[in-house]
N, C-alpha and C positions, 0 to 999 in steps of 0.2 A: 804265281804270287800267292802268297799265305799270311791271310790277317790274324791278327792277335787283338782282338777287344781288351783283353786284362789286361796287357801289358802294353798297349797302344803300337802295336809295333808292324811292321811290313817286311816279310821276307822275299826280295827277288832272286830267283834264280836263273841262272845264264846256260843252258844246259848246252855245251856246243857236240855235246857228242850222238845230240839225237834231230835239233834241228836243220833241216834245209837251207831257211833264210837264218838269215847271221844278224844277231847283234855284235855294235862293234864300238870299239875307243876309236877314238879323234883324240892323239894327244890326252890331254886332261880330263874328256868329257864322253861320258858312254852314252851310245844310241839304244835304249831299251825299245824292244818293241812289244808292245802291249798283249791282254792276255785275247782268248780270242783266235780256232786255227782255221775255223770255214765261214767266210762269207764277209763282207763289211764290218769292221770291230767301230764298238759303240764305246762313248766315254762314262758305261757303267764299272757296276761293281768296285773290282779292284783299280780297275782303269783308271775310276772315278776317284779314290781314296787315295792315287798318285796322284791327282792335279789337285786335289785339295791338301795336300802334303803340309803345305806352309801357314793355313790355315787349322786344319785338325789337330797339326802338332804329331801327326804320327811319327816316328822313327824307322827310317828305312834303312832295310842290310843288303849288301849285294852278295851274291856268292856266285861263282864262277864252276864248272864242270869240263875238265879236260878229258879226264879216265872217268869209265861209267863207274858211278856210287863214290866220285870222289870229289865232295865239296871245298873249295877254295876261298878264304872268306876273307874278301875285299876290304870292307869296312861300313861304316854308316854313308850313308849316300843323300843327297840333297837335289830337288831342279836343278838345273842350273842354265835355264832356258826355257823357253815356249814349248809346249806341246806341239810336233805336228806332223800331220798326216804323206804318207804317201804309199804307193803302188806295190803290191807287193803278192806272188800267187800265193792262195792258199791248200791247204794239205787236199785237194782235190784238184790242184793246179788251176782252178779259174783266179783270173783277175779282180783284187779286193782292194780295198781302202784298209790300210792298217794305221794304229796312233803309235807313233817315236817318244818316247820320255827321253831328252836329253841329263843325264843323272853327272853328278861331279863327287866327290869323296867330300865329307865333312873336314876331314885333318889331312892335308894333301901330303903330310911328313910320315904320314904312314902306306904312303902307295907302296903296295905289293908288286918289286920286278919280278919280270918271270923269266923262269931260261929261254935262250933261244931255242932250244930245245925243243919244250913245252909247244910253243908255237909252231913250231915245225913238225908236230905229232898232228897235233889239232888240227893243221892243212892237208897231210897225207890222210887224214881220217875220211877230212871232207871230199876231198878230190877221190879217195875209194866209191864212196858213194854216187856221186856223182857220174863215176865212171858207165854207173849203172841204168843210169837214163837212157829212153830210144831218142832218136834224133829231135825227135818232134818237141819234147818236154824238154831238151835240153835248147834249144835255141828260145823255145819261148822262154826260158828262164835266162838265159844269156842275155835277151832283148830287155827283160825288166830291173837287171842287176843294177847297183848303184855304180854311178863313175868312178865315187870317189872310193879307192881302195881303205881299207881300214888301219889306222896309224897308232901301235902302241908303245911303250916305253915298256923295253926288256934290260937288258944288261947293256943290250945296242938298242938303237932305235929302229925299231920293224916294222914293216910296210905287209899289209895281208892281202893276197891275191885274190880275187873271188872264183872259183874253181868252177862254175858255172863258164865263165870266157875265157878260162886257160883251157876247157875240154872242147867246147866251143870252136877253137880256136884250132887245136891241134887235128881235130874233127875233118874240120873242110879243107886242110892242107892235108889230106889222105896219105901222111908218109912223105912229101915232098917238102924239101926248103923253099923257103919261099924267097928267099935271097938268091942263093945258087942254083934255084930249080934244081937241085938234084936230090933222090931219094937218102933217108935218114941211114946213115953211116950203119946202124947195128939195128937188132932189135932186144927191145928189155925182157925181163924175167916172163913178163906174161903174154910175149909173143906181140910185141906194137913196137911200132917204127917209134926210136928214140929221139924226140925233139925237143927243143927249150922253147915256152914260149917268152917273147922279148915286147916290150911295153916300148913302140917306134918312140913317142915323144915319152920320156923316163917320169917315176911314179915324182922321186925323187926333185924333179925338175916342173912338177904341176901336171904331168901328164896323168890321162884321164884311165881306170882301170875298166876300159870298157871293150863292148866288140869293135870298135873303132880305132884305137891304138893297141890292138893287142894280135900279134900274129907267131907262129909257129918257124922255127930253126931250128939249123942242124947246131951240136956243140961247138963247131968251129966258126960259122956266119955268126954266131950267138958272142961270141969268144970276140971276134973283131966290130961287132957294133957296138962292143962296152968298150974296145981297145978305141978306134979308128972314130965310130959314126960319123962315115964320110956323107956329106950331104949328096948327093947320087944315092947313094945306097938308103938311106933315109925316104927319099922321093918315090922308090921302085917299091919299097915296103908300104908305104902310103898309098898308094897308086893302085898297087895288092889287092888293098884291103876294102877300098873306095869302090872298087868296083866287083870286089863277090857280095858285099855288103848291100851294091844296087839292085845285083841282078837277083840275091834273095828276094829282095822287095819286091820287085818286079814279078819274079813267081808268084808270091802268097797273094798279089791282086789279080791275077789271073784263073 
C-alpha cells in the first residue's frame, strides 16, 4: 500500500505474481489482505488508513499484477464490508492472524473483464511455484487454505483453484487414480504422472475447494464424473479422501 498525504489518496496493489497467499474476488467484492508478511498484522499504518477510509475521506485505487512490472488498474475501490481477521502462514511459514479488507469498485459499470486467458496464466504461474514446496510446507499450507475457491467475472465466470490443494492433492495419489486405482495414463513434460484434480461435491454446486473435496484422476475417470457422477463413484471418492485425510491426522498426533 502507498499513501499519498497531498493528494489524499491510497494505492493497493494485488501483486499475484509474487505472493503465496492470494487475494481474491467473490463475485463483486475483493478480499484484500492487509500489509504486514511476518507475524500477527496490526490495524496500523496503512491497515489503519483502510478502516478509516469512509471517515478520512481517502480515495482508494486498486491495481492488479498478472505479468511482472505490469500494472492493471481496477478503479477507485470503497469497504464494502467489515474488516476481518483470519488464519493465514506467513513468509516464514508460521501461523499468523492476518486483516481481509472486503473492497467493492466505486462505479461497478466500469469493472474490468479479464481474458480467461489472463487467469489461466496466473494459475499455471502459481501452481509453478508451488510445485516447489517439500511435503511438509505444502500440506500445512493445504490445511490452512480457504474453502471457498475464489469467484471472478471474466468474459465467463471463473472459479480459481487454490493450487496449494490441487498439489496437495495430486501429491498423496502418487500417480494413481483414485477412482480406477490405476496408474496415470502418460506422463507430462516434466516427467509426473498426468492427473486432473476433480472437486467430488462441484465448486459450481457449493462445493467446498478444500483438502476435503478435492482428489486426483486420471483424464478419462475425470471425463465421466463431469459426464456420469454416478452416486457410487461419488461415495468411493469420498470415502478416498475421508480416510488419507484421518490417518494424516492420526500421524502428526503421534
Amino acid at each position: 500500500m502507498r499513501r499519498s498525504h497531498k493528494t489524499n489518496t491510497l494505492v493497493l496493489v494485488s501483486d499475484h505474481t509474487k505472493a503465496l497467499y492470494e487475494d481474491r474476488w467473490d463475485g463483486n467484492v475483493f478480499h484484500y489482505t492487509g500489509m504486514g508478511r511476518v507475524g500477527d498484522q496490526t490495524l496500523t499504518s496503512q491497515n489503519k488508513t483502510v478502516v478509516e477510509s469512509m471517515s478520512n475521506k481517502v480515495e482508494m485505487h486498486l491495481f492488479e499484477v498478472f505479468e511482472a512490472k505490469k500494472y492493471l488498474y481496477m478503479g477507485v475501490v470503497k469497504l464494502a464490508g467489515e474488516p476481518y481477521q483470519e488464519e493465514q502462514l506467513d513468509d516464514k511459514g508460521q501461523h499468523r492472524k492476518v486483516w481481509v479488507f472486503p473492497l467493492m469498485l466505486e462505479d461497478k459499470q466500469k469493472e474490468v473483464f479479464l481474458s480467461d486467458q489472463t487467469i489461466k496464466m496466473k494459475q499455471e504461474l502459481r501452481e509453478k511455484k508451488v510445485r516447489k514446496l517439500d511435503e511438509s510446507e505444502l500440506e500445512n499450507r493445504a490445511r490452512t487454505a480457504r474453502r471457498k475457491s475464489s469467484k471472478r467475472h471474466t468474459i465467463s465466470t471463473t472459479y480459481e483453484r487454490d493450487p496449494y490443494i490441487t498439489e496437495f492433492a495430486k501429491r498423496w495419489a502418487k500417480g494413481i487414480c483414485q477412482l480406477c486405482d490405476q496408474p496415470a495414463p502418460y506422463v507430462n513434460k516434466n516427467g509426473e504422472p498426468h492427473l486432473h484434480t476433480h472437486h467430488i461435491k462441484w465448486l459450481s454446486l457449493g462445493g467446498e475447494d478444500s483438502i476435503y473435496n478435492t482428489i486426483a484422476l486420471c483424464p478419462n475417470c475425470h471425463d465421466k464424473m463431469h459426464i456420469l457422477d454416478l452416486e457410487e463413484d461419488v461415495r468411493k471418492l469420498q470415502e478416498k479422501v475421508t480416510k488419507y485425510v484421518r490417518n494424516r491426522n492420526d500421524t502428526s498426533l503421534n
